[in-house]
C-alpha positions in Angstrom: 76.9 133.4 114.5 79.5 136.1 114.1 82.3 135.0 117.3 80.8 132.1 118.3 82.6 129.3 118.8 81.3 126.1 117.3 82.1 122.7 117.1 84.1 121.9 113.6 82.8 117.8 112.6 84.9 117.3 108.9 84.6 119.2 105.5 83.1 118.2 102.3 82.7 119.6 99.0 79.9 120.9 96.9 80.1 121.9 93.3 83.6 122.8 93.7 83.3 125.0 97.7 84.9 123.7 100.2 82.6 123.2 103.3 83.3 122.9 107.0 80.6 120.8 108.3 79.6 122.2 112.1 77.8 121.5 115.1 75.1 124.0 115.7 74.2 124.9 118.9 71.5 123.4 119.0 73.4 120.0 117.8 72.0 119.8 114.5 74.6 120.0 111.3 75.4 122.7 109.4 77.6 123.9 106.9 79.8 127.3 106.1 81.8 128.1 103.4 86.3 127.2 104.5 86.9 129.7 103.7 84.7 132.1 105.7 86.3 131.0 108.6 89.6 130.5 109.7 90.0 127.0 110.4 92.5 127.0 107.3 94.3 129.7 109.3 95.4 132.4 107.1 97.5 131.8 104.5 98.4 134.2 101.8 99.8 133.1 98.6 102.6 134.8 96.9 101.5 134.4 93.1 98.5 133.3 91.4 96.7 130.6 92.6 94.8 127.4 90.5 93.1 124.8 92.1 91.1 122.2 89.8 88.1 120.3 90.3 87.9 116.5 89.4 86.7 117.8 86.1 89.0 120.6 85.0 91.6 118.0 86.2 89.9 115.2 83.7 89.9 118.0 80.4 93.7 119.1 81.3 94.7 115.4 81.1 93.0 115.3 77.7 94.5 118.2 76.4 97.6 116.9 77.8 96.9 113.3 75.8 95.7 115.6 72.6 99.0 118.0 72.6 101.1 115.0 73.3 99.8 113.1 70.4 100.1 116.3 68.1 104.0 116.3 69.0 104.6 112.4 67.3 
């Protein structure tokens, strides 16, 4: 499907990918990784970049809670 254009419908997100959800040409769904495309556009970052997932965001908020309690 290399230069073809397709339809994009919304994204989703599976174990921690973002997806662009598409329109086949045939009509049926499909997926592709964001980030294989540039629907995001390209965007380059100027240091490191982090991005958490519900869970890494639920244990940094308990380390948080734990390291907060530690400083009383």
């Amino acid at each position: 499907m290399f230069g073809l254009l397709v339809k994009a419908a919304s994204f989703k997100r599976w174990n921690g990918v973002l997806l662009l959800v598409i329109e086949l040409p045939d009509g049926s769904p499909g997926t592709i990784r964001a980030d294989a495309t540039d629907v995001l556009g390209s965007v380059e970052a100027d240091g490191p970049v982090v991005v958490l997932d519900a869970e890494g965001l639920r244990r940094l908020r308990s380390l948080v809670a734990v390291l907060l309690r530690a400083g009383r």
